[in-house]
C-alpha atoms as an extended CHARMM CRD file, in Angstrom:
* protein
*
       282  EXT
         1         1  UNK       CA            163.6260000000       37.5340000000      151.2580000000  PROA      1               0.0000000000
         2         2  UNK       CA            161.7430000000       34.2520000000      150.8860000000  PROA      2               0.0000000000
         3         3  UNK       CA            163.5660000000       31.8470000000      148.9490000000  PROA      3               0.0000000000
         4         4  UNK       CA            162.2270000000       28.3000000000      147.3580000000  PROA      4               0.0000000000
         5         5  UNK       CA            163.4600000000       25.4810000000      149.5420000000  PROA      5               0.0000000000
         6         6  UNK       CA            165.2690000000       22.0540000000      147.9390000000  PROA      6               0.0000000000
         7         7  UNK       CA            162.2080000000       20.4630000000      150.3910000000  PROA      7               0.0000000000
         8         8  UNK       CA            158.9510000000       21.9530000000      151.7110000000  PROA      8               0.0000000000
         9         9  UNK       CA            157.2020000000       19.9310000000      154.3510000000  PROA      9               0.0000000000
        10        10  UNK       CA            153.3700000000       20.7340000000      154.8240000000  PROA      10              0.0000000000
        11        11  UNK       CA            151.1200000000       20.3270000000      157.5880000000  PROA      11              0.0000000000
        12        12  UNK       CA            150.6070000000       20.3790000000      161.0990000000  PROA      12              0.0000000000
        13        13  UNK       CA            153.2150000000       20.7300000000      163.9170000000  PROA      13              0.0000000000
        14        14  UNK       CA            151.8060000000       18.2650000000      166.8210000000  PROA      14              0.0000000000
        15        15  UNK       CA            152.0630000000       18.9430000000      170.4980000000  PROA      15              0.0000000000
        16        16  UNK       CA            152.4230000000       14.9720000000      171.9760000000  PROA      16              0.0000000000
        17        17  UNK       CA            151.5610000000       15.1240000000      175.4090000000  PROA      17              0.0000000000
        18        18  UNK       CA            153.7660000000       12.7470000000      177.7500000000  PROA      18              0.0000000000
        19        19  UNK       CA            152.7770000000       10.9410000000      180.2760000000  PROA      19              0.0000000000
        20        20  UNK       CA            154.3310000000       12.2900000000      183.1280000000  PROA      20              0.0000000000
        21        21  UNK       CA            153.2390000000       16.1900000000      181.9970000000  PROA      21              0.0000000000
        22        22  UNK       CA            155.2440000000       18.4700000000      179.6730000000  PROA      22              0.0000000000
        23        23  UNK       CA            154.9620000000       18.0410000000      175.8640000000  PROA      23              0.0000000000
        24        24  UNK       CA            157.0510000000       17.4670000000      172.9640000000  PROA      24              0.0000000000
        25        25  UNK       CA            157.3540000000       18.6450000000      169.2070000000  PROA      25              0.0000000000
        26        26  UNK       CA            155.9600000000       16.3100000000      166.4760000000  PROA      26              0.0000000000
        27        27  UNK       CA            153.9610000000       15.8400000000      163.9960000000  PROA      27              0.0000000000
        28        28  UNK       CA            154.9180000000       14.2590000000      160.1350000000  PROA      28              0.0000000000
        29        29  UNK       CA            156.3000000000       17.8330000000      158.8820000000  PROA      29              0.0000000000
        30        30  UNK       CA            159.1640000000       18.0000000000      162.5310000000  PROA      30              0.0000000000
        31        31  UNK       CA            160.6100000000       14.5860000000      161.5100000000  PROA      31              0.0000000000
        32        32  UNK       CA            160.3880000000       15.2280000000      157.8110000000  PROA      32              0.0000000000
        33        33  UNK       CA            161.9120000000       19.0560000000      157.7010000000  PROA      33              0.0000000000
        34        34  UNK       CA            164.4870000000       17.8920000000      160.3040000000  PROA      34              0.0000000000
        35        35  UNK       CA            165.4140000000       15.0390000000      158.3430000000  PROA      35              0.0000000000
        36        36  UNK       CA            165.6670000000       16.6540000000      155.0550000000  PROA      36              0.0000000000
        37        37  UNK       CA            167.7610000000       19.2090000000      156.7630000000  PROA      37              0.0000000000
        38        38  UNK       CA            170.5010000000       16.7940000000      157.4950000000  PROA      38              0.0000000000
        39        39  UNK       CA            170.7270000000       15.1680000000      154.4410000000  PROA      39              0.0000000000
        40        40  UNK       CA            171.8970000000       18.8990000000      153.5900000000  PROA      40              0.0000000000
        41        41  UNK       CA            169.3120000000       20.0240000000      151.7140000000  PROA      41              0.0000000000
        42        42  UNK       CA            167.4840000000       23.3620000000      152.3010000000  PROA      42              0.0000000000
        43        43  UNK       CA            164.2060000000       23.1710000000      154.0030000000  PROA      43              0.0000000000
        44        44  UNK       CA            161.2880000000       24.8470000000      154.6570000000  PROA      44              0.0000000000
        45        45  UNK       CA            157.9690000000       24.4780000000      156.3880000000  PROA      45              0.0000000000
        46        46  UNK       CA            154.0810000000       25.3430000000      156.8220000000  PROA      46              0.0000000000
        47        47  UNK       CA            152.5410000000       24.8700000000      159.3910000000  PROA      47              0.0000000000
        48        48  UNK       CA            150.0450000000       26.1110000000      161.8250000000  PROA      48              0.0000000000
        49        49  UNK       CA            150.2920000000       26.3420000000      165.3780000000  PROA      49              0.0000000000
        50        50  UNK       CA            150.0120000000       29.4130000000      168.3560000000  PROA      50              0.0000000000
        51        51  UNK       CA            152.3890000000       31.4400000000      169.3640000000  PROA      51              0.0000000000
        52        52  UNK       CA            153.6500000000       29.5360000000      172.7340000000  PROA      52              0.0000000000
        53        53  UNK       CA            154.5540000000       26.6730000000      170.5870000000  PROA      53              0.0000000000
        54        54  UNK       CA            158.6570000000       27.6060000000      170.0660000000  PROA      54              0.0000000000
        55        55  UNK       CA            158.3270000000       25.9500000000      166.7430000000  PROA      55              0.0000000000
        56        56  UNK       CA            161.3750000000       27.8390000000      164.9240000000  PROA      56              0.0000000000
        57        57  UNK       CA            163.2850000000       26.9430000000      168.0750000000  PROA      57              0.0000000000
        58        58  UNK       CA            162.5500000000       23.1730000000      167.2500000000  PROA      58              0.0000000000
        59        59  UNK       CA            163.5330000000       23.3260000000      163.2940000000  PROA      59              0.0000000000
        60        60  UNK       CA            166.6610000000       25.5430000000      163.5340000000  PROA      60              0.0000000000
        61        61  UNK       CA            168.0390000000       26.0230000000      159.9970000000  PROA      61              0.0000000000
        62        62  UNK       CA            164.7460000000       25.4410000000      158.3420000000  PROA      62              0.0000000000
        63        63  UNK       CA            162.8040000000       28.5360000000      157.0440000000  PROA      63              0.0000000000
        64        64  UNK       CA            158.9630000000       28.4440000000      158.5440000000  PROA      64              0.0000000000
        65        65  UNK       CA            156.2460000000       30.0810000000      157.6350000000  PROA      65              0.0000000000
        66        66  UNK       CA            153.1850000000       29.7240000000      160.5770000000  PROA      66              0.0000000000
        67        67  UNK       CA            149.5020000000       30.3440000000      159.9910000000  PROA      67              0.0000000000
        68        68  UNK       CA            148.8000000000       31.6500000000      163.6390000000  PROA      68              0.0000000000
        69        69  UNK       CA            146.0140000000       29.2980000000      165.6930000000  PROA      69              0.0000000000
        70        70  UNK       CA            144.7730000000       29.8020000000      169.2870000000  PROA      70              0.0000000000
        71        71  UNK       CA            145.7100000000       26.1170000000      169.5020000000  PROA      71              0.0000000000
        72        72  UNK       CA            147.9510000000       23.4160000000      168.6550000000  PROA      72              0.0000000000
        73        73  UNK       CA            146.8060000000       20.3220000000      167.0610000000  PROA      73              0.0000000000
        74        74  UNK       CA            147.4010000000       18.2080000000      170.0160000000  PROA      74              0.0000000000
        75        75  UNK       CA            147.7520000000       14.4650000000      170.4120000000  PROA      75              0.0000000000
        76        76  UNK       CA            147.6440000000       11.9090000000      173.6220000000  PROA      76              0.0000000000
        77        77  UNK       CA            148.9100000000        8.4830000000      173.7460000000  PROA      77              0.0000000000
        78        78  UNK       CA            147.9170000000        6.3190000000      176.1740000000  PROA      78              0.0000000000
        79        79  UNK       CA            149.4280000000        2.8710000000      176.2370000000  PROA      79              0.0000000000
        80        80  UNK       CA            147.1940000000       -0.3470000000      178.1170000000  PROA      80              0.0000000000
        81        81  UNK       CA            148.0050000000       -4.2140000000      177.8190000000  PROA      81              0.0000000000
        82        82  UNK       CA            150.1430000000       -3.2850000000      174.7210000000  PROA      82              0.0000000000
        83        83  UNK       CA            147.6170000000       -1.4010000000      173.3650000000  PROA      83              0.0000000000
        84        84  UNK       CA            147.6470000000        2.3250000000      172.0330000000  PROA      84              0.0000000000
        85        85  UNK       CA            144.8950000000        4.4850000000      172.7210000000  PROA      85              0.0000000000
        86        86  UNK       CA            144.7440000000        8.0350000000      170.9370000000  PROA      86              0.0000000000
        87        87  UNK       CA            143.2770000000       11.0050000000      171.6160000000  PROA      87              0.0000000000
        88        88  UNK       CA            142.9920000000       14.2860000000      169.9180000000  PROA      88              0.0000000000
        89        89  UNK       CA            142.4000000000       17.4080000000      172.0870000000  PROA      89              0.0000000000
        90        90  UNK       CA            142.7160000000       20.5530000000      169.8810000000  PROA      90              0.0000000000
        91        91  UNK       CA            143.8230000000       21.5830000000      166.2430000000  PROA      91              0.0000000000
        92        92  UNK       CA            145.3030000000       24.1390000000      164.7520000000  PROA      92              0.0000000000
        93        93  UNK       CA            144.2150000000       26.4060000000      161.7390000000  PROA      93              0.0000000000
        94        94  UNK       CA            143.7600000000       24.4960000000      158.5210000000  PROA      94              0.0000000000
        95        95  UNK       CA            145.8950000000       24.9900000000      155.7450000000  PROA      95              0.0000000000
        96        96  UNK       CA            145.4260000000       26.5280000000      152.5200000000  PROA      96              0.0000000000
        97        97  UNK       CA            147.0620000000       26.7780000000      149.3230000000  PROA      97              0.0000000000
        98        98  UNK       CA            146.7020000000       30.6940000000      149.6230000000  PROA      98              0.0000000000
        99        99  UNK       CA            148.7800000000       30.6640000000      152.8400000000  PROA      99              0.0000000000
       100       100  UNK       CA            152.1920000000       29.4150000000      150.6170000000  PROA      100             0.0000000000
       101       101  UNK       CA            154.6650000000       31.7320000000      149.8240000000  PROA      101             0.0000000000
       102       102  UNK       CA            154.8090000000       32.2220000000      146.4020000000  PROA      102             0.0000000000
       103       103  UNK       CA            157.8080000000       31.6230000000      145.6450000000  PROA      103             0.0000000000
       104       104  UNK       CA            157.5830000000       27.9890000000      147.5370000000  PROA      104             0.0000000000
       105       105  UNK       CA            155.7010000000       27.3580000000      144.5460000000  PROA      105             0.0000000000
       106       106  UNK       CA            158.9550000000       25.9470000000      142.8010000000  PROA      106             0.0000000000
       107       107  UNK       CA            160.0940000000       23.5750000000      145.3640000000  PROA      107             0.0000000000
       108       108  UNK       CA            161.6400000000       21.0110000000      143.5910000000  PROA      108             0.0000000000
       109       109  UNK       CA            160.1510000000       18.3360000000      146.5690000000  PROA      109             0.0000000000
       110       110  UNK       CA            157.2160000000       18.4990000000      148.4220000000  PROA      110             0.0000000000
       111       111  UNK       CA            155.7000000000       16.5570000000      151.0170000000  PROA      111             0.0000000000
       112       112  UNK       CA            152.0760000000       16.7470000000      152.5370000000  PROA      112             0.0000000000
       113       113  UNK       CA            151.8690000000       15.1500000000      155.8710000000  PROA      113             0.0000000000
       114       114  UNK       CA            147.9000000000       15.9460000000      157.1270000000  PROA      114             0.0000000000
       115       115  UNK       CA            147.5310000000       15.0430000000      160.6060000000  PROA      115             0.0000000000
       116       116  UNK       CA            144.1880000000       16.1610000000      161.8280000000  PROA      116             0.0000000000
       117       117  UNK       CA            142.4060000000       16.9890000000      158.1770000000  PROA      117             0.0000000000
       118       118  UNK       CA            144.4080000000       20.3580000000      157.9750000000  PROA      118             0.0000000000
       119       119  UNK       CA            145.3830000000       19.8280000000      153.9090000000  PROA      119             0.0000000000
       120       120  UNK       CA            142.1120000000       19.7440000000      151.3110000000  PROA      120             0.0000000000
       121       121  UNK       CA            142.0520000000       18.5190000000      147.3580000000  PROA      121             0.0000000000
       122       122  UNK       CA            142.7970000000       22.2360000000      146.4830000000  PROA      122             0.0000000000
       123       123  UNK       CA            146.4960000000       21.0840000000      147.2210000000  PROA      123             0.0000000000
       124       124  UNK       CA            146.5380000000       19.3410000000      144.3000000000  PROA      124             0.0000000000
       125       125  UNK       CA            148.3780000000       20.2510000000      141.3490000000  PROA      125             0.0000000000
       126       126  UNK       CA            150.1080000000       23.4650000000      143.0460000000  PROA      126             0.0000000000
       127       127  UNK       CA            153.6100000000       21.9590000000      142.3240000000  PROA      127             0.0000000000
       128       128  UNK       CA            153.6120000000       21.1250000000      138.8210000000  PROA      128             0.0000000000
       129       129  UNK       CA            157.4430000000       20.7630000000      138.9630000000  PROA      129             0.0000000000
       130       130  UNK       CA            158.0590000000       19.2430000000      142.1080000000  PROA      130             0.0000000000
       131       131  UNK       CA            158.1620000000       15.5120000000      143.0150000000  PROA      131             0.0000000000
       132       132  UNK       CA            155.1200000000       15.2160000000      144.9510000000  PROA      132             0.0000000000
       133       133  UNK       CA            154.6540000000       12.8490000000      147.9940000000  PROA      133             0.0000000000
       134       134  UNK       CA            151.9770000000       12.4140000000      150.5270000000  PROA      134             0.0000000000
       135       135  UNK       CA            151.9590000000       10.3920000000      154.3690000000  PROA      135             0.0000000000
       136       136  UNK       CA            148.0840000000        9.9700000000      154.4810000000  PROA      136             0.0000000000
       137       137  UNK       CA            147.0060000000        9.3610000000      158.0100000000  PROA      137             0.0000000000
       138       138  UNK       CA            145.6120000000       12.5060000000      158.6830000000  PROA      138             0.0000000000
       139       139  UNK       CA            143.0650000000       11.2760000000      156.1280000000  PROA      139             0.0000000000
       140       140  UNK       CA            142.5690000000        8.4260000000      157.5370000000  PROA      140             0.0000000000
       141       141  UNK       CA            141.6900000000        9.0590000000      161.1090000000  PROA      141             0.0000000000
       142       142  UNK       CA            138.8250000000       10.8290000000      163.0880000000  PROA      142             0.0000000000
       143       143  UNK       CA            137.8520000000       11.8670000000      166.4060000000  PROA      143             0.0000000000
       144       144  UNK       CA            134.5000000000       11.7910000000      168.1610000000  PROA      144             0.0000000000
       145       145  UNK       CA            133.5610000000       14.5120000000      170.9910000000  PROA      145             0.0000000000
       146       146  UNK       CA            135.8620000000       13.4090000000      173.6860000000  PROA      146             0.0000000000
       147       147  UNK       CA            138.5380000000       13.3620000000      171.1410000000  PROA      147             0.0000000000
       148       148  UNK       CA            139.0850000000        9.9840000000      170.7790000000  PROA      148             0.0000000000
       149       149  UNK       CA            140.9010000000        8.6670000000      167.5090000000  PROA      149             0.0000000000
       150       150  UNK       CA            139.4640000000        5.9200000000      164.9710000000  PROA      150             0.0000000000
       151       151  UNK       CA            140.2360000000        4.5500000000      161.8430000000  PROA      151             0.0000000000
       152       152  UNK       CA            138.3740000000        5.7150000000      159.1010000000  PROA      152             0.0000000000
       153       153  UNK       CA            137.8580000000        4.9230000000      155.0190000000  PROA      153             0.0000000000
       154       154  UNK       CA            140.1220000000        6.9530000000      152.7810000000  PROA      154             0.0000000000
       155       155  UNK       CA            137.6730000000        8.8150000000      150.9110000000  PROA      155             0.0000000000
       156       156  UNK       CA            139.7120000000       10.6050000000      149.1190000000  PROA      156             0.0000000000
       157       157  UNK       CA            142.8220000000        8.1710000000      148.2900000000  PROA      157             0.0000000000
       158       158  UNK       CA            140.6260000000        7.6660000000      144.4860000000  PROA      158             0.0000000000
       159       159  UNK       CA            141.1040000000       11.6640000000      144.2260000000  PROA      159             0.0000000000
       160       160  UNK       CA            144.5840000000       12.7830000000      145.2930000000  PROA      160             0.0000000000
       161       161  UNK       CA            146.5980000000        9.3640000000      144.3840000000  PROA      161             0.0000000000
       162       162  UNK       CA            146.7080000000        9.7750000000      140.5240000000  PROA      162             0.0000000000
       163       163  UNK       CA            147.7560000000       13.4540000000      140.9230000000  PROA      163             0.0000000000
       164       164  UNK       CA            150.7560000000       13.0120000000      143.4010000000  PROA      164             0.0000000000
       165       165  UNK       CA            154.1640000000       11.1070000000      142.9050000000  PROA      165             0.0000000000
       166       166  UNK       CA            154.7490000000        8.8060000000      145.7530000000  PROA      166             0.0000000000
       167       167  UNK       CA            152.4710000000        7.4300000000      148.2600000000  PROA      167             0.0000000000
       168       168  UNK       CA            154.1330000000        6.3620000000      151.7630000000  PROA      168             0.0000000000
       169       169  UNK       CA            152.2670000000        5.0170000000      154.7510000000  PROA      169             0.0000000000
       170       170  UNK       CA            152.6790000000        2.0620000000      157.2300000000  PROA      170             0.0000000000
       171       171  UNK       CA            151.0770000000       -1.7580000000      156.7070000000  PROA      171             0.0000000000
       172       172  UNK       CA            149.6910000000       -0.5200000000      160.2380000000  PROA      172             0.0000000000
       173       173  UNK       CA            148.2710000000        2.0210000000      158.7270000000  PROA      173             0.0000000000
       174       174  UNK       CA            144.9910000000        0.0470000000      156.9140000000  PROA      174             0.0000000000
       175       175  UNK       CA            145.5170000000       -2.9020000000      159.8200000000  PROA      175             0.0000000000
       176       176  UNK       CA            147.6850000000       -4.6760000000      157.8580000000  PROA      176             0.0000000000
       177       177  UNK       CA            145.5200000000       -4.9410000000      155.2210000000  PROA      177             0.0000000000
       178       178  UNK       CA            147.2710000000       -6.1940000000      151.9310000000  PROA      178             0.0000000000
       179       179  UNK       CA            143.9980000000       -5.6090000000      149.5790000000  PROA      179             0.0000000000
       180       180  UNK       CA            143.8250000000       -2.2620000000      150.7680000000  PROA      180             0.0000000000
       181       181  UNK       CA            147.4080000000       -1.8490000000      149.9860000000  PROA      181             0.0000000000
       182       182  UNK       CA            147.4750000000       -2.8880000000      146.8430000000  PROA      182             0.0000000000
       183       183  UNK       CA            144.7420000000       -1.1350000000      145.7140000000  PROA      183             0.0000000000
       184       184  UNK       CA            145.8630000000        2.1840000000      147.1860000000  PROA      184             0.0000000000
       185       185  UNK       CA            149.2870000000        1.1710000000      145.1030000000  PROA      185             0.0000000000
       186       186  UNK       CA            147.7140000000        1.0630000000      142.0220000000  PROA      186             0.0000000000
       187       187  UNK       CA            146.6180000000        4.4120000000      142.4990000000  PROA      187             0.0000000000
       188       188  UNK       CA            149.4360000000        6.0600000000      142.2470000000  PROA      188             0.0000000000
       189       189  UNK       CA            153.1450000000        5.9470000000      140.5730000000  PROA      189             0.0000000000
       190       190  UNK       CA            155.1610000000        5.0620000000      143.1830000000  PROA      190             0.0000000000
       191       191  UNK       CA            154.2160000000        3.7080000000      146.4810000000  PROA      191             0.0000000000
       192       192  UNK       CA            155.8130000000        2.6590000000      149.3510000000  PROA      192             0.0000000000
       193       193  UNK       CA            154.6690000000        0.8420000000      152.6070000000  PROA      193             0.0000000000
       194       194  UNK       CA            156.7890000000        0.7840000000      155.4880000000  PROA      194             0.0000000000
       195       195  UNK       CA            157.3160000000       -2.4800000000      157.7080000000  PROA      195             0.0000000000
       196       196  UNK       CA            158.9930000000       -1.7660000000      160.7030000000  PROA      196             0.0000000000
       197       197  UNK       CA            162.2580000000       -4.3140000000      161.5300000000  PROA      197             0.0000000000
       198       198  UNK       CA            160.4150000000       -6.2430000000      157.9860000000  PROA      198             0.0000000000
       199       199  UNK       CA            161.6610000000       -3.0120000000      156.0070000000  PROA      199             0.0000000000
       200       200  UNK       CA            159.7000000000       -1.8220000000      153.2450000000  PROA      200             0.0000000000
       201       201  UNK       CA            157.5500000000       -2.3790000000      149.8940000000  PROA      201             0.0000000000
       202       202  UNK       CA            158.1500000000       -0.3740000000      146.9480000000  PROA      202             0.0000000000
       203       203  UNK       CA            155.4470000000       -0.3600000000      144.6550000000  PROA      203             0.0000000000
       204       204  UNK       CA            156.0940000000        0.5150000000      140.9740000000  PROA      204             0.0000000000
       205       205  UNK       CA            153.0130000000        0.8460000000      138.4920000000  PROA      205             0.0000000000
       206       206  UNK       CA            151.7230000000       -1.7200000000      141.0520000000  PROA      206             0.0000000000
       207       207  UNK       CA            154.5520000000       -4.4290000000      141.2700000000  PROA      207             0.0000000000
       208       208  UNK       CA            156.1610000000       -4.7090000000      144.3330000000  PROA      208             0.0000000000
       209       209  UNK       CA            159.6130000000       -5.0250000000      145.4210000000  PROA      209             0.0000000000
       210       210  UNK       CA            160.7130000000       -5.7250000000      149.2850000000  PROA      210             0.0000000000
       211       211  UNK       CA            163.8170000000       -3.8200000000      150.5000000000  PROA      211             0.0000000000
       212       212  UNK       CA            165.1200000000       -5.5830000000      154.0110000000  PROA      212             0.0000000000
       213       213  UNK       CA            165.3860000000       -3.2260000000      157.1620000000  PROA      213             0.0000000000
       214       214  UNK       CA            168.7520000000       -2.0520000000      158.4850000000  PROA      214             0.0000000000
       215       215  UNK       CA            169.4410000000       -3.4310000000      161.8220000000  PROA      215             0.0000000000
       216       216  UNK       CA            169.4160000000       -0.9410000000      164.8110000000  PROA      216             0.0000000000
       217       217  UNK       CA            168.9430000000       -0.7580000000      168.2920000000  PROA      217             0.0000000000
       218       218  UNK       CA            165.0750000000        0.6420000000      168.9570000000  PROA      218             0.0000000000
       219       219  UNK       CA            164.9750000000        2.9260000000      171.6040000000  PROA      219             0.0000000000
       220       220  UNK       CA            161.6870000000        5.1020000000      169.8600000000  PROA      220             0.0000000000
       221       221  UNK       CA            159.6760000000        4.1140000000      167.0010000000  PROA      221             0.0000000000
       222       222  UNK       CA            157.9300000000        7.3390000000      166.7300000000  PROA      222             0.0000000000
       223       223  UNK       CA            158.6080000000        9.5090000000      163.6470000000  PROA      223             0.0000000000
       224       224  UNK       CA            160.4990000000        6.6370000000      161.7840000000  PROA      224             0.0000000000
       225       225  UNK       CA            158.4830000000        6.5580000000      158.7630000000  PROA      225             0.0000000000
       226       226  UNK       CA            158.1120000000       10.1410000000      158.5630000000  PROA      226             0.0000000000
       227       227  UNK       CA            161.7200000000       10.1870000000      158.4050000000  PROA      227             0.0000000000
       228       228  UNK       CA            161.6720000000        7.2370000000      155.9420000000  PROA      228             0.0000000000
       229       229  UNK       CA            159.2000000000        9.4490000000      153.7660000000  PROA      229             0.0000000000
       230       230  UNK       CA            161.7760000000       12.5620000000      153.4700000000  PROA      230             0.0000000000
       231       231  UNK       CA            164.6170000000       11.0120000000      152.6120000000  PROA      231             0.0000000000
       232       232  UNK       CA            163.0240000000        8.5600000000      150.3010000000  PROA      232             0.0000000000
       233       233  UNK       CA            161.8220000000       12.1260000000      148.2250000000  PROA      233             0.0000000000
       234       234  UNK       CA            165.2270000000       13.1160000000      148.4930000000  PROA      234             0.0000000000
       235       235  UNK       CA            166.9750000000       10.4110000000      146.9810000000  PROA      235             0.0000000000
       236       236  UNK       CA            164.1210000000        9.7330000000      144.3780000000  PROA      236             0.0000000000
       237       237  UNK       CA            164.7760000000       13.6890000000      143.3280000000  PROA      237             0.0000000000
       238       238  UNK       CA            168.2640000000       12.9980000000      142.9840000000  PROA      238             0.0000000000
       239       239  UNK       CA            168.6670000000        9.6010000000      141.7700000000  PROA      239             0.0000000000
       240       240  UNK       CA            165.5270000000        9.1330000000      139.5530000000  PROA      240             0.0000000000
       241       241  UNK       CA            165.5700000000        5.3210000000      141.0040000000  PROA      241             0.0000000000
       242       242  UNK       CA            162.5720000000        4.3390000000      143.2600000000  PROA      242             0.0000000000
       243       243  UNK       CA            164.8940000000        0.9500000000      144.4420000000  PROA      243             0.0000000000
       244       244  UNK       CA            168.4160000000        3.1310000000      145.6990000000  PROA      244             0.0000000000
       245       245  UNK       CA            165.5850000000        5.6220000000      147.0860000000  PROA      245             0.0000000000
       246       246  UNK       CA            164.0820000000        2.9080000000      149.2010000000  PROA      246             0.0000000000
       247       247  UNK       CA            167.6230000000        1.3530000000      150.6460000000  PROA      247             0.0000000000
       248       248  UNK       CA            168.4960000000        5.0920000000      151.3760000000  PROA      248             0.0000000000
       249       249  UNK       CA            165.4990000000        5.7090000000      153.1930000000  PROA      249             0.0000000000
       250       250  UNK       CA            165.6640000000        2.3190000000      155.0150000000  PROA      250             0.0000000000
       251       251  UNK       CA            168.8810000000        3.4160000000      156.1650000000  PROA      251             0.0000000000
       252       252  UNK       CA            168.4290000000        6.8520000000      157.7290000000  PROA      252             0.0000000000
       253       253  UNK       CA            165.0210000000        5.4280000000      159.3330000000  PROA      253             0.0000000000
       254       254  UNK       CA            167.1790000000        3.0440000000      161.1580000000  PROA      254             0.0000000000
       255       255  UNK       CA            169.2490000000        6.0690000000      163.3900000000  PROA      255             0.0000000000
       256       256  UNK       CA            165.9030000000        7.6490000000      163.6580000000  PROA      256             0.0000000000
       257       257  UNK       CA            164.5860000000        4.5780000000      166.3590000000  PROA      257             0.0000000000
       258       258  UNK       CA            167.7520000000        4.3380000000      168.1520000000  PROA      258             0.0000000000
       259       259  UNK       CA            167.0020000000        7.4040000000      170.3320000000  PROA      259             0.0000000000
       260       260  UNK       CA            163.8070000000        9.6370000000      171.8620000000  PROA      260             0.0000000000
       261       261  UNK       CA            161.7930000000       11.5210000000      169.1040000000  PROA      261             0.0000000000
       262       262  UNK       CA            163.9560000000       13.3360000000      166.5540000000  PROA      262             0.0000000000
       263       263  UNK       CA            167.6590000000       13.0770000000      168.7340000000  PROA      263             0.0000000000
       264       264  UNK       CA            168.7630000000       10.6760000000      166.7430000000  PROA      264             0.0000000000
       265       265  UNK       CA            167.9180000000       11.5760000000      163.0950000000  PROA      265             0.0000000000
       266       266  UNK       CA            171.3850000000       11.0690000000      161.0880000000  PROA      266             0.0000000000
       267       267  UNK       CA            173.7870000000       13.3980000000      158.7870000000  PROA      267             0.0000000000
       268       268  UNK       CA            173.9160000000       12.1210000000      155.3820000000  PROA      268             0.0000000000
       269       269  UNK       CA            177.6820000000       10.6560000000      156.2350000000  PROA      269             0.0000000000
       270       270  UNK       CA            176.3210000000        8.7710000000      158.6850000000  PROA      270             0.0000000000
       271       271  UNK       CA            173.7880000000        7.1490000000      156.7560000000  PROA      271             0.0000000000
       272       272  UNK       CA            176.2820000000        6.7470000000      153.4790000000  PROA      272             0.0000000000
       273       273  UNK       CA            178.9370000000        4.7600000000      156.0780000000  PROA      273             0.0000000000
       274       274  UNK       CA            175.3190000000        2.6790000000      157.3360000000  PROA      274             0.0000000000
       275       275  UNK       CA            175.2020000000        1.7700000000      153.6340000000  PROA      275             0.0000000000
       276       276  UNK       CA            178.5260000000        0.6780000000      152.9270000000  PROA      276             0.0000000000
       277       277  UNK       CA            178.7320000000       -1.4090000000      156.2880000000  PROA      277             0.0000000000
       278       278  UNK       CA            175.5540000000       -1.9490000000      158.2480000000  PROA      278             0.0000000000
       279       279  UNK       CA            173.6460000000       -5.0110000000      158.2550000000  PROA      279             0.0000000000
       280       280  UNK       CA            170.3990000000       -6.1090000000      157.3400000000  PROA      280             0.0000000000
       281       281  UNK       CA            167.1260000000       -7.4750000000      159.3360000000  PROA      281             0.0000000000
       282       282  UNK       CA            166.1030000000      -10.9920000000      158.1060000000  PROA      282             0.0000000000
């Protein structure tokens, strides 16, 4: 029997390809299910990837439902002079709002992570009742033939923003961009822009309110604010309050860069004893 989760992650599953040969699971909805899972709350995901890719092996304890794909939407980083070069070599199926399981439909949280341009606008209003929150880079990137990966204009952002709940992305996101940010923040209801080690900006009806990083030891950045993103959803669900939401989620984003890709994504007692005694970035 398929059973509404507490969160529902949607989008693509990534296969990151490492330098030295082999792969690894990622992609917005691995760090966000995985996180949302150890806060304790039940979690499900959909995604879309081929059957070599052990994704229910990766999110253990998280119900999955995949759209089957002859590939994975795969990603490669290449790092020169400090700089990050990105490449896309393959997607997966795109994603529709008739491949949900009905009963999903009452999730009470819901986050759409697009990586490669796998969620359209019929997403929108399928959750009336949920708390709805979107990680937009998959709609702001593209590709050209030998899969490289730009920056593009969010077409869209004028579309989706008024008819979701919270908005989280990274300042590195629009290149730092404060304009763009604000602009994109009055959009929306709630917004939040991730920092790094300068913490975050929450955004409320377009007035902004900084919340300092937690310090940590950074092993891996990768994933953080997808991390941030989940359990920022699942404190806003339970709290109401945008500001505890955004110290929360500072907090279990700090565990998530002290180790390689999701190893080090915390239990909810870990992050509630970071809370009562870690310290702060300045």
């Amino acid at each position: 029997m398929v059973r509404a989760p507490g969160f529902l992650a949607i989008g693509h599953v990534t296969k990151d390809l490492l330098p030295g040969g082999g792969y690894t699971m990622g992609g917005t909805v691995t760090y966000a299910a995985l996180t949302a899972r150890n806060l304790g709350v039940s979690t499900a995901v959909l995604t879309s990837a081929p059957p070599d890719l052990d994704v229910s092996g990766k999110l253990k304890g998280i119900q999955v439902h995949i759209v089957p794909a002859q590939c994975a939407t795969t990603f490669a980083n290449i790092y020169e002079n400090g700089k990050r070069r990105q490449f896309l070599h393959g997607t997966a199926t795109p994603l529709a709002a008739a491949h949900l399981p009905p009963d999903w439909k009452t999730s009470p949280i819901v986050l759409m992570g697009p990586l490669a341009g796998e969620l359209g606008l019929e997403w929108l209003g399928v959750f009336p009742l949920a708390v709805v929150g979107v990680t937009p880079q998959g709609w702001m990137r593209q590709w050209n033939g030998d899969g490289t990966v730009t920056a593009k204009p969010w077409q869209e952002a004028e579309q989706i923003l008024p008819r979701v709940d919270v908005l989280v992305f990274s300042e590195e996101d629009v290149g730092r961009d404060e304009a763009l940010i604000r602009r994109y923040a009055g959009l929306v209801r709630i917004a939040v822009v991730t920092r790094g080690c300068g913490g975050a900006t929450v955004f409320r009806d377009g007035v902004g309110r900084s919340f300092p990083a937690f310090r940590a030891q950074e092993v891996d950045p990768t994933g953080a604010g997808d991390v941030f993103a989940a359990a920022f959803l699942v404190r806003l669900r339970e709290t109401g309050d945008a500001y505890v939401a955004a110290a929360f989620a500072n907090c279990t984003a700090s565990f998530a860069v002290e180790g390689n890709g999701t190893t080090t994504i915390p239990t909810r007692q870990q992050v509630e004893e970071r809370l009562r005694s870690g310290r702060f970035c300045y």
